[in-house]
DOTOR-902803 format. One record per residue: residue number from 0; x, y, z of N, C-alpha, C in turn. Coordinates in pm, 1 decimal. Example, Ala and Ser with C-alpha at 12.3 -4.5 7.8 and 13.67 -1.06 7.14 Angstrom:
residues 2
[0,[1319.0,-569.0,780.0],[1230.0,-450.0,780.0],[1320.0,-330.0,780.0]];
[1,[1285.0,-225.0,708.0],[1367.0,-106.0,714.0],[1290.0,3.0,787.0]];
//
This chain:
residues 209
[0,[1407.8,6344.3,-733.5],[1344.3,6228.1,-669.5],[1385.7,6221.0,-522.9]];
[1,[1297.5,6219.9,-428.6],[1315.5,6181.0,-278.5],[1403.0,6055.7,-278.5]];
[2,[1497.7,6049.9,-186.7],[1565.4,5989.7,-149.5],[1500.3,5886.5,-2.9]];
[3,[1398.1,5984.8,37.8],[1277.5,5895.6,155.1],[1229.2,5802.6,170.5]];
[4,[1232.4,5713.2,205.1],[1138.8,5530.0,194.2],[1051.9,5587.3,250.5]];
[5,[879.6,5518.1,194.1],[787.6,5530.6,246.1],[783.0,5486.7,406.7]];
[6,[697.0,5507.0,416.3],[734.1,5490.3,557.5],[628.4,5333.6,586.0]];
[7,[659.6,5225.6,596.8],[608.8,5074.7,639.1],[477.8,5101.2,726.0]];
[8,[353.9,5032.2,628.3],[244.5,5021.9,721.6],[241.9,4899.1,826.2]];
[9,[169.4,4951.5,907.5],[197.4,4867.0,1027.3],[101.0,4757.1,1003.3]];
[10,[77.6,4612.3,1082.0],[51.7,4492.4,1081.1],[-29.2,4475.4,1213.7]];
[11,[-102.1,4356.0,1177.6],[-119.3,4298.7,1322.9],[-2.5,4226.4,1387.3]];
[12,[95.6,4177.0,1323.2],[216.7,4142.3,1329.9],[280.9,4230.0,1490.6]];
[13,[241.8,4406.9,1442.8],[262.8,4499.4,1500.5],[258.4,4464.8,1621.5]];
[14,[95.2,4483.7,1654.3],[25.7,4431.2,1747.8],[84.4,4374.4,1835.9]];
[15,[130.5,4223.8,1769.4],[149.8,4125.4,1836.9],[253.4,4123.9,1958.0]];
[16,[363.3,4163.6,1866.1],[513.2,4206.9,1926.9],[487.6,4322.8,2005.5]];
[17,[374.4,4391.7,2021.5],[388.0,4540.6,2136.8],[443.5,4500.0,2286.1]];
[18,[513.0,4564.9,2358.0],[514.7,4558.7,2489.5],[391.9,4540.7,2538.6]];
[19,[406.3,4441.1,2661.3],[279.9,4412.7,2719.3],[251.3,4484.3,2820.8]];
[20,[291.0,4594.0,2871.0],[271.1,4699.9,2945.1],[214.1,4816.7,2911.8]];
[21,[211.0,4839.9,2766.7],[142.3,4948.3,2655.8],[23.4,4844.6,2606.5]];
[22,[-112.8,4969.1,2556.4],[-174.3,4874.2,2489.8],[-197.1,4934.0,2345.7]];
[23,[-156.4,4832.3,2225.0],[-177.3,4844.5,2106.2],[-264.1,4827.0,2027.3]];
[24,[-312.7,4979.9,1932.1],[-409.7,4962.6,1868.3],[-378.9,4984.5,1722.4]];
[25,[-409.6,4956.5,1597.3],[-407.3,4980.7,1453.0],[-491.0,5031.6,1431.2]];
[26,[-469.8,5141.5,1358.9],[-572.6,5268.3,1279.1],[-476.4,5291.6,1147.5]];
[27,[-584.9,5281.6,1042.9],[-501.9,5327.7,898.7],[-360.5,5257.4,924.4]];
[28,[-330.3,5193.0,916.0],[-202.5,5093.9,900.6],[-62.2,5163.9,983.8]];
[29,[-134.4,5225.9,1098.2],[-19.0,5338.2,1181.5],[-44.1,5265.9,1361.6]];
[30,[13.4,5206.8,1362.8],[-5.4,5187.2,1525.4],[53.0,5229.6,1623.2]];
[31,[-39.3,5289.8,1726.2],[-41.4,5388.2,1826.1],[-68.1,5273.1,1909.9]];
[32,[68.8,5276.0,2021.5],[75.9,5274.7,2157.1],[47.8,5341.4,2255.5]];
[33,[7.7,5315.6,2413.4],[-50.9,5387.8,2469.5],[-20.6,5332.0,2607.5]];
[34,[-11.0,5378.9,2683.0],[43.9,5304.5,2868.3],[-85.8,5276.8,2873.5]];
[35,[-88.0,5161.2,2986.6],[-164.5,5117.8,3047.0],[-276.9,5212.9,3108.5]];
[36,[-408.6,5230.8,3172.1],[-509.6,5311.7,3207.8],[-417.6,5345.3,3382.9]];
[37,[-389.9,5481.6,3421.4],[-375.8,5539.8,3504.9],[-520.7,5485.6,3612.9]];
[38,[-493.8,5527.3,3741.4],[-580.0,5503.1,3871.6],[-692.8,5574.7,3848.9]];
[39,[-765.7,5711.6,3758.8],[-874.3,5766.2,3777.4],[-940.4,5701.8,3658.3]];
[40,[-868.4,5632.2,3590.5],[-950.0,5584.1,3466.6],[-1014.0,5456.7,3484.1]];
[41,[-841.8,5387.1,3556.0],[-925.0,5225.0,3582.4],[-1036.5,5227.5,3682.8]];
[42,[-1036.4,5324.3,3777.8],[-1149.0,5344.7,3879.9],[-1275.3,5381.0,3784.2]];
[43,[-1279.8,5461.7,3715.2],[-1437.4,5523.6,3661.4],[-1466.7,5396.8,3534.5]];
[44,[-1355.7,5296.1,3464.7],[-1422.4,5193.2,3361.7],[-1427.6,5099.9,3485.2]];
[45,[-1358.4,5058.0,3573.5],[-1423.2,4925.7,3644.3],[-1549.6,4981.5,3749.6]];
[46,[-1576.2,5101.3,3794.9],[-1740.9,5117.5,3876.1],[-1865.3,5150.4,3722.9]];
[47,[-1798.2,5155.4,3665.8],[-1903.8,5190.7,3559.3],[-1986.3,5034.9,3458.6]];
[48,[-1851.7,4946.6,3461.5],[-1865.6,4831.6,3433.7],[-1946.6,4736.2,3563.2]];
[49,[-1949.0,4786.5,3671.3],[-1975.0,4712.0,3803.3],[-2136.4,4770.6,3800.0]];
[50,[-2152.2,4893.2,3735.2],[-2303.6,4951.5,3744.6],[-2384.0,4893.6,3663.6]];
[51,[-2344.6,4812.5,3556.0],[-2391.4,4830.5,3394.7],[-2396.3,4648.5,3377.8]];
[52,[-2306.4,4552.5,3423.8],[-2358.1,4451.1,3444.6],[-2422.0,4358.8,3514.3]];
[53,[-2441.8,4412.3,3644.4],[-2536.1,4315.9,3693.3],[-2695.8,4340.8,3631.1]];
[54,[-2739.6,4451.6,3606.9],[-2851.7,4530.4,3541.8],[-2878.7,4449.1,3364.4]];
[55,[-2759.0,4443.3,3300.2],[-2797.2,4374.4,3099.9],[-2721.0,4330.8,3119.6]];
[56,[-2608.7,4253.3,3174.7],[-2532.4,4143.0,3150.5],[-2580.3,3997.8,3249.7]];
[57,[-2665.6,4084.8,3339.5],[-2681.4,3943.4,3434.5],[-2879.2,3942.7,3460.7]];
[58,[-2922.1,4051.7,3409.1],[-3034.5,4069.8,3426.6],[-3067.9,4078.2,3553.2]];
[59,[-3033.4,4138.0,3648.2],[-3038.3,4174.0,3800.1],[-3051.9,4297.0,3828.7]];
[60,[-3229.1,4351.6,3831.8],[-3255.8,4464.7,3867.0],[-3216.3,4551.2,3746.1]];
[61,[-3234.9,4496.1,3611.7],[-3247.2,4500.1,3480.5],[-3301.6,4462.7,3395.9]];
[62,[-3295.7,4456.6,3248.6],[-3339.6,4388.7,3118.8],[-3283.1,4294.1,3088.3]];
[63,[-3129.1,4290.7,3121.5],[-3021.8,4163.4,3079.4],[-3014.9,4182.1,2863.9]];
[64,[-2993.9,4133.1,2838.1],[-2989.3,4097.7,2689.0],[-2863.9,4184.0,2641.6]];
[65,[-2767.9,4154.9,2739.4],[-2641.0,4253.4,2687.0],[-2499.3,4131.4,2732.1]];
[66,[-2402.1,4152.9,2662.2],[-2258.4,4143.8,2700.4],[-2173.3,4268.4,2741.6]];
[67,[-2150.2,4264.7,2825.1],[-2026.0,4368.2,2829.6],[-1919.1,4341.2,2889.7]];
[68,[-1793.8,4392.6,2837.5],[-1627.0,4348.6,2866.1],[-1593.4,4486.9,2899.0]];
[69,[-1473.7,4421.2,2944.3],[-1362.8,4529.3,2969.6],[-1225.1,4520.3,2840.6]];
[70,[-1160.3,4599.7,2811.0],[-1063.2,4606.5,2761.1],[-1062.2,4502.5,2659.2]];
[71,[-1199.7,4478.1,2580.2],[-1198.7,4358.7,2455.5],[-1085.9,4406.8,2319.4]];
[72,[-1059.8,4309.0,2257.0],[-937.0,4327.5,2172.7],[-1072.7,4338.7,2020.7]];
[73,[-1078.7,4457.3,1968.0],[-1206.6,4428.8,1850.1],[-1173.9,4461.9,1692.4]];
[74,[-1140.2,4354.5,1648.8],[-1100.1,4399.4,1449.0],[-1197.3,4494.9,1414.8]];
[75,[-1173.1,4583.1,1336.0],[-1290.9,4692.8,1251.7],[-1207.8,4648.4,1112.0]];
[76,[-1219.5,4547.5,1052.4],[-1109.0,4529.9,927.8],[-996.5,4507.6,925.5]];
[77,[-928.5,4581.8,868.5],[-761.1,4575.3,908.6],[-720.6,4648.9,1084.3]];
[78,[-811.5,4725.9,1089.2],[-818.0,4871.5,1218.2],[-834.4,4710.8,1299.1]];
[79,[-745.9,4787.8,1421.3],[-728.1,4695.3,1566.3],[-764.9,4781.3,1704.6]];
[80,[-880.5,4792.9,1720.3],[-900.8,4878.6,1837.2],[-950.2,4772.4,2008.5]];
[81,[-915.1,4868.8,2099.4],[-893.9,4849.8,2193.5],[-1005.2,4913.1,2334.5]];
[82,[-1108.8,4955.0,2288.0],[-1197.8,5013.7,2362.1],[-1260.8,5026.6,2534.0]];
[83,[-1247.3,5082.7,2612.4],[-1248.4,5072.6,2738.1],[-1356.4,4991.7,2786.0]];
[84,[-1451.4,4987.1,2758.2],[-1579.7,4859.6,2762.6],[-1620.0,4894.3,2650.4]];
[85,[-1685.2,4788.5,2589.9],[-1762.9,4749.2,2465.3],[-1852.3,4639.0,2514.6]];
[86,[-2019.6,4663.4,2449.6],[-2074.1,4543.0,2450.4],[-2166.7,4552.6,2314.4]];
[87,[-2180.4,4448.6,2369.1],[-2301.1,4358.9,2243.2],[-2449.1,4348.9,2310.3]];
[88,[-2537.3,4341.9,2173.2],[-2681.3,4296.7,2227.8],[-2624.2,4111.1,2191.4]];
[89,[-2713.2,4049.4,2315.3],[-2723.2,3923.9,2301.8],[-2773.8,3831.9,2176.1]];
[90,[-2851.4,3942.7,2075.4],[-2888.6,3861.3,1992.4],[-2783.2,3877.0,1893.7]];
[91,[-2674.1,3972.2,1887.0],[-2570.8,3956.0,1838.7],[-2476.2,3903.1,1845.9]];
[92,[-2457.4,3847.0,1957.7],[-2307.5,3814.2,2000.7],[-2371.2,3685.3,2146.8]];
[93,[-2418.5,3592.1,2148.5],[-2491.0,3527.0,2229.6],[-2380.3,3483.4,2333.0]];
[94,[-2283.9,3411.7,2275.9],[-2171.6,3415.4,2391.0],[-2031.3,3432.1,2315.4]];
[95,[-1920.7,3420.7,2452.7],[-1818.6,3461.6,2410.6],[-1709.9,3349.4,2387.4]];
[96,[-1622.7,3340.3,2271.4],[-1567.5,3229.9,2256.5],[-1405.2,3244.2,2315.2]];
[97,[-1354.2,3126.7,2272.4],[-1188.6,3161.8,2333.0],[-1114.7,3225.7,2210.6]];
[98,[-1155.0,3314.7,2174.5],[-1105.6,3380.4,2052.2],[-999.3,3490.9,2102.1]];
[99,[-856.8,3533.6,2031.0],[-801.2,3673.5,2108.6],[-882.5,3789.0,2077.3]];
[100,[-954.2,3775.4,2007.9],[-1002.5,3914.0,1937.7],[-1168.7,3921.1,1912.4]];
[101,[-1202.6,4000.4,1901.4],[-1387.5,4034.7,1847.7],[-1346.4,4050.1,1691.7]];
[102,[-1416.4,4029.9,1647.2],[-1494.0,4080.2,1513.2],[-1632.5,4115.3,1471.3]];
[103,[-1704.9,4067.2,1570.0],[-1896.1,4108.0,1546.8],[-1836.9,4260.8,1618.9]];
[104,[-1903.0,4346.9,1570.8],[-1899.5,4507.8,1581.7],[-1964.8,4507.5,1679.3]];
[105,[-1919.4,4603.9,1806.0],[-1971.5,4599.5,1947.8],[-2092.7,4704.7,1842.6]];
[106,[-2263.1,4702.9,1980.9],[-2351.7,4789.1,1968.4],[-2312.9,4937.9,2040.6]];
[107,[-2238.8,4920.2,2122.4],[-2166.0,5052.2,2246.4],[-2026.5,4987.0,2259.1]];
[108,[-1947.4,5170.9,2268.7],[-1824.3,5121.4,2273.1],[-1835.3,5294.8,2419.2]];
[109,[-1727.7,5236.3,2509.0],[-1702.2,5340.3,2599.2],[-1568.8,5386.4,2619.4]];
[110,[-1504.2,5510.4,2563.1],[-1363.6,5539.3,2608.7],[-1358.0,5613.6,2718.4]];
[111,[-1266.5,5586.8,2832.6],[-1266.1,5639.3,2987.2],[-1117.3,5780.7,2894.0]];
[112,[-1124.8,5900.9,2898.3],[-1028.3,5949.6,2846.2],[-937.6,6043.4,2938.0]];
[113,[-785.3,6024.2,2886.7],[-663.2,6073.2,2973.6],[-594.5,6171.8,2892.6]];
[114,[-531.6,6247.9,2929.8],[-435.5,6322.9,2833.3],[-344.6,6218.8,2754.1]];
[115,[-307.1,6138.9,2769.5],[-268.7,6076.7,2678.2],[-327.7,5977.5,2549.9]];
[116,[-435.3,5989.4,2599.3],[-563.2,5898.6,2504.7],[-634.6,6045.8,2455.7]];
[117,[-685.7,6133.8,2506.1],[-794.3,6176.9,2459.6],[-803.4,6176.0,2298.8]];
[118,[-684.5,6234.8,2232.3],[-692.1,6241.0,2080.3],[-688.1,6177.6,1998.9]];
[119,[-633.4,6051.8,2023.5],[-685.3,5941.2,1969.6],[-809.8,5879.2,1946.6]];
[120,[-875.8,5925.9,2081.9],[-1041.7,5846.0,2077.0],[-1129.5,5955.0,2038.6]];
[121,[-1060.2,6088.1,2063.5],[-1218.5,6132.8,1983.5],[-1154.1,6180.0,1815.2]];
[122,[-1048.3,6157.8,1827.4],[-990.9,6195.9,1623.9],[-1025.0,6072.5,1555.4]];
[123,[-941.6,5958.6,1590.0],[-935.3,5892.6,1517.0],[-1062.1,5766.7,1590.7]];
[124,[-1034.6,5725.9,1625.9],[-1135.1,5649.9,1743.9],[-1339.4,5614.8,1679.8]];
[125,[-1349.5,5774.8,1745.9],[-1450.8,5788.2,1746.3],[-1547.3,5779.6,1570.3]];
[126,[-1454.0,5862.9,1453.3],[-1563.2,5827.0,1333.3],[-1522.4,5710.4,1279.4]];
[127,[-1387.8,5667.0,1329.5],[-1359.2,5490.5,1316.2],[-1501.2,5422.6,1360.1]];
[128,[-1561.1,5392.9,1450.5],[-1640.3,5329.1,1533.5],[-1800.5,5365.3,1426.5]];
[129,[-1774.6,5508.6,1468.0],[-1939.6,5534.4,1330.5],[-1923.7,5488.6,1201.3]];
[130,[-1772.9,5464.7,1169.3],[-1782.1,5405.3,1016.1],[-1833.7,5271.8,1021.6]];
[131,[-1812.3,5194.6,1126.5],[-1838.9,5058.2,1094.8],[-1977.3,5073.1,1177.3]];
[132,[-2074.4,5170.2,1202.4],[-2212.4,5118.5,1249.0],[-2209.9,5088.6,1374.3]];
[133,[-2090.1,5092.8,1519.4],[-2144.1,5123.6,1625.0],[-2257.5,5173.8,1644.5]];
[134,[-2327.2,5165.6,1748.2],[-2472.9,5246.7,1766.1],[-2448.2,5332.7,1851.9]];
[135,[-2413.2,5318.1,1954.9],[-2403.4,5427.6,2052.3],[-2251.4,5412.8,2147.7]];
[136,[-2183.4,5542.9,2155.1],[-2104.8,5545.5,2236.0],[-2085.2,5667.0,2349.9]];
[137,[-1999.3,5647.4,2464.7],[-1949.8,5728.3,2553.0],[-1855.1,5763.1,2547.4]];
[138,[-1844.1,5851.3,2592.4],[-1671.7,5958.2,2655.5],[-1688.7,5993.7,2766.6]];
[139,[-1622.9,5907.6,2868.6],[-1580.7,5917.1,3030.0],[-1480.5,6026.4,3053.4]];
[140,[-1483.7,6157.6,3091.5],[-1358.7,6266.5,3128.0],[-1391.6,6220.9,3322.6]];
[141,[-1260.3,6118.3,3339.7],[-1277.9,6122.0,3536.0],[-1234.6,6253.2,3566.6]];
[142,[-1115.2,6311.0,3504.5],[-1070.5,6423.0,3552.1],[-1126.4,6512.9,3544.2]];
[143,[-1240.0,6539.8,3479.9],[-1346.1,6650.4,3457.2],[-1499.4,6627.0,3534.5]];
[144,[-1480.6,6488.7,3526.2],[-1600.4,6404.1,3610.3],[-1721.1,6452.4,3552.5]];
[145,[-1720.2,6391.5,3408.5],[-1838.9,6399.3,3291.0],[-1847.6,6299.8,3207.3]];
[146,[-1929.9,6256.4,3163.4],[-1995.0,6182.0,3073.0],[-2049.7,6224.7,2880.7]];
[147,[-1995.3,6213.0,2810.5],[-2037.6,6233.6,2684.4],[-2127.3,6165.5,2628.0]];
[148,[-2286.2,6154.1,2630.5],[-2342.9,6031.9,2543.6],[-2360.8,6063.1,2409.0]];
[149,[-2331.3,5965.9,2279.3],[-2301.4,5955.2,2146.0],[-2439.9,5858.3,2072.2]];
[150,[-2525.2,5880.8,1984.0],[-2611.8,5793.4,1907.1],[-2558.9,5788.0,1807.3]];
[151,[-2531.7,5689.0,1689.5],[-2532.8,5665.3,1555.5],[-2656.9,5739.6,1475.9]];
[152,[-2641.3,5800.0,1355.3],[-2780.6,5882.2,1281.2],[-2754.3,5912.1,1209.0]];
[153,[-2761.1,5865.1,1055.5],[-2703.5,5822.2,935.1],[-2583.5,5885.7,924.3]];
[154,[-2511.3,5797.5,1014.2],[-2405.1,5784.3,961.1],[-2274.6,5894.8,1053.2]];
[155,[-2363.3,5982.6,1137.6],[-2296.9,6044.5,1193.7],[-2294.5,6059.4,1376.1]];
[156,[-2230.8,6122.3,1445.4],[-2242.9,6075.0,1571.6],[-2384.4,6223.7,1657.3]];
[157,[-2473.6,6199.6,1679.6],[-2550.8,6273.8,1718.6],[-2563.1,6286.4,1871.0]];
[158,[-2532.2,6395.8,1964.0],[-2483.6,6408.8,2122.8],[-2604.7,6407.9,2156.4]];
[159,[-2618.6,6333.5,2270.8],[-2713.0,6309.6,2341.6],[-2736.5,6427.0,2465.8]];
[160,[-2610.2,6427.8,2515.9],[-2563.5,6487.5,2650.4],[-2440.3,6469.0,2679.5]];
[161,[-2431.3,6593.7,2806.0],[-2294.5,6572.8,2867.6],[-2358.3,6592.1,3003.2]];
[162,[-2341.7,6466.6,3081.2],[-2369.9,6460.0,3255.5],[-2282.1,6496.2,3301.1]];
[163,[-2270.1,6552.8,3405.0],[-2167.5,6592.6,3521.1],[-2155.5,6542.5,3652.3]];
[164,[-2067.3,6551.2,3717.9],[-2077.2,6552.3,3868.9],[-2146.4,6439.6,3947.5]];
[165,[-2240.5,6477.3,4004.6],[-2335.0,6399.8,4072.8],[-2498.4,6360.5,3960.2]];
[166,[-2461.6,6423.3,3904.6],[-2604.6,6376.3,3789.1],[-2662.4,6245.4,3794.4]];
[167,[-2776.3,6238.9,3809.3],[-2816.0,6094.0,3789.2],[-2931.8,6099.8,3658.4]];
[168,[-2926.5,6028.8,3561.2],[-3009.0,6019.4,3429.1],[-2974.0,5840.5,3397.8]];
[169,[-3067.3,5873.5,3287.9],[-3077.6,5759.1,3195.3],[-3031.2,5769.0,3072.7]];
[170,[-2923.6,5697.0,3068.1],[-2845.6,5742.8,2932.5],[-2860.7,5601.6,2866.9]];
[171,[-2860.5,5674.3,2692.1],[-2881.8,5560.4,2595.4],[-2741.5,5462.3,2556.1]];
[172,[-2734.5,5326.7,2513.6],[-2869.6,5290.7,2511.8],[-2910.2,5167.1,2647.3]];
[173,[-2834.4,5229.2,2779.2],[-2860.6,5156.7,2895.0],[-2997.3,5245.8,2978.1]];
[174,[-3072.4,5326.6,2911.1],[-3178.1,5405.8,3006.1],[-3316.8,5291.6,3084.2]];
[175,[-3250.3,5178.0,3082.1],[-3397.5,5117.7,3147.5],[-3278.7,5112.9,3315.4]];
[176,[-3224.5,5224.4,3298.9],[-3162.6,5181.5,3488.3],[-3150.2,5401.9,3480.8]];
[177,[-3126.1,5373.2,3639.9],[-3123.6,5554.9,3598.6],[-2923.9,5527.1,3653.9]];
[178,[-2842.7,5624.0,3633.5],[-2702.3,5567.8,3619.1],[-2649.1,5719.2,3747.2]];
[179,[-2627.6,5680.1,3857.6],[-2562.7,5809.1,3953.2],[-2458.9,5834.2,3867.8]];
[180,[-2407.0,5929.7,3843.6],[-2258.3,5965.9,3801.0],[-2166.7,5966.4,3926.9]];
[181,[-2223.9,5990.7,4044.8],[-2103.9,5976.9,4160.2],[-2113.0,5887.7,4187.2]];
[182,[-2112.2,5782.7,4116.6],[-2044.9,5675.5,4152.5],[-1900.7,5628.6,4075.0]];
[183,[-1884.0,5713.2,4014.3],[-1786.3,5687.0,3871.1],[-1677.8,5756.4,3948.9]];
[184,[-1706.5,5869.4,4017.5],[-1558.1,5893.4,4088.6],[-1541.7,5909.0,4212.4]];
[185,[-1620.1,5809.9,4324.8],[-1665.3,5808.5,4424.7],[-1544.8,5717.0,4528.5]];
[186,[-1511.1,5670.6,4443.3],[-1324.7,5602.2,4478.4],[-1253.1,5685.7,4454.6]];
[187,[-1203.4,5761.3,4355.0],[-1090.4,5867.7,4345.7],[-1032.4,5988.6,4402.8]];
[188,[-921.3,5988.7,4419.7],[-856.1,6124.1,4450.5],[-859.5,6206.0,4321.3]];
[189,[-987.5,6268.5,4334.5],[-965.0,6357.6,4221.7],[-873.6,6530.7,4199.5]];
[190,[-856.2,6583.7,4113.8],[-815.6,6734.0,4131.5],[-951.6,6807.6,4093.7]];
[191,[-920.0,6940.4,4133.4],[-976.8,7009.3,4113.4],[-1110.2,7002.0,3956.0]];
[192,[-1201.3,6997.1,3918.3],[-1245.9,6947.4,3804.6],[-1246.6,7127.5,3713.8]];
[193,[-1153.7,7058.2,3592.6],[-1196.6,7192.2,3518.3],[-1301.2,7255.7,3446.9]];
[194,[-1269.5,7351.5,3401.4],[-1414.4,7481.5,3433.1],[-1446.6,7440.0,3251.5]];
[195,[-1388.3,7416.3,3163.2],[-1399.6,7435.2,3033.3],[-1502.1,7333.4,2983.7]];
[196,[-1605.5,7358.9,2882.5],[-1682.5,7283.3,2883.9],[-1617.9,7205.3,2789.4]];
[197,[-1723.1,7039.9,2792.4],[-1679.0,6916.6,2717.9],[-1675.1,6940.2,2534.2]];
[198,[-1635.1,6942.3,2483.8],[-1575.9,6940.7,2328.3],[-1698.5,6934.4,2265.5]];
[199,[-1700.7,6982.9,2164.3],[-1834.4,6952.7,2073.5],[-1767.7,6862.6,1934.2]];
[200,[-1824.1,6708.2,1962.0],[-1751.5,6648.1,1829.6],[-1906.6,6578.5,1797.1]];
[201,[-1836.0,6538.9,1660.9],[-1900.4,6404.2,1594.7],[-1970.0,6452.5,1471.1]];
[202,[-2003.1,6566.8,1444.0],[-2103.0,6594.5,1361.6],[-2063.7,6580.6,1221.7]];
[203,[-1887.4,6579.0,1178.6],[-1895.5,6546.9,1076.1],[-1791.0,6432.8,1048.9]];
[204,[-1845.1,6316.1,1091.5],[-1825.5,6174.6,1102.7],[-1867.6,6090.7,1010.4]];
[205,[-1768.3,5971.8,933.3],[-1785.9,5980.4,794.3],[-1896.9,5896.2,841.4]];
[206,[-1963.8,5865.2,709.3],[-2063.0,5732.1,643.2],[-2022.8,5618.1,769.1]];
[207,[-2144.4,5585.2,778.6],[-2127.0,5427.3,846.6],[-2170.1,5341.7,777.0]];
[208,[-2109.5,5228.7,787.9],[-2078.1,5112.7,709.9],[-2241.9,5025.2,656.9]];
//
């Protein structure tokens, strides 16, 4: 017989008590800490957030019928995730209350990704998000200065594209605006961008909810 204690699933309890300088998320009852977003990340989620709401959050030189946040705190169940912007369609989520946390399931969720995040958001993260019926998500690489677009399609994550550089398109499900990509790292000191192409995920992403 092991002499080993299981090892204690983690809590929102967890959560609670994290350093407020790390940000804490719950997956499978294991919570992963994470530093705060470095300068190329907070630059490409706050111009990307600056592109994306005046257009569906404010209806200005847009459709409007959207919410979108920054750094919303969102239950998936027991799972405590932490997503770089997330929004809602308005007919889901009409406004926002003084609540700490979401629970209506964002329609788009966007992770800006770092070497220290990347494996989290596209391992665990990403078929987290398709399990509960997200519709569409992104993967921001600033340091690569690319874009991943993600659809929901029974049940699994189906790639839209990977933009680069200066690209300008219409990506789902914000395509009623066309979206420059240099604008996402048009503030940054970037390095050199590497040569390797963007990951091929999602395809076998469990059941959504």
């Amino acid at each position: 017989m092991s002499d080993t204690a299981p090892k204690r699933r983690a809590t929102y309890q967890d959560v609670i008590d994290a350093p407020e300088h790390q940000v804490a998320e719950l997956v499978g009852g294991e919570l992963h800490l994470s530093p705060r977003p470095g300068g190329l990340s907070t630059v490409a989620a706050s111009v990307l957030a600056g592109e994306l709401i005046p257009p569906f959050g404010r209806g200005r030189g847009g459709p409007g019928g959207w919410i979108i946040l920054v750094e919303p705190e969102v239950h998936f169940g027991e799972d405590v995730l932490v997503p770089d912007l997330a929004g809602w369609r308005r007919d889901r989520l009409p406004v926002v209350t003084d609540s700490a946390f979401f629970t209506v399931i964002p329609d788009w969720v966007c992770e800006v990704l770092s070497p220290s995040t990347e494996r989290i958001d596209r391992v665990e993260k990403m078929p987290l998000y398709a399990s509960f019926g997200v519709g569409h998500a992104w993967l921001v690489h600033p340091r690569r200065r690319w874009l991943e677009a993600y659809r929901l399609h029974e049940g699994k994550w189906l790639a839209l594209g990977v933009y680069k550089d200066d690209d300008r398109a219409r990506i789902e499900p914000f395509d009623a605006i066309e979206l420059d990509l240099a604008t996402l790292w048009a503030d940054a000191a970037l390095p050199t961008r590497a040569s390797e192409e963007a990951a091929e995920y999602g395809r076998v992403a469990p059941d959504a909810r």
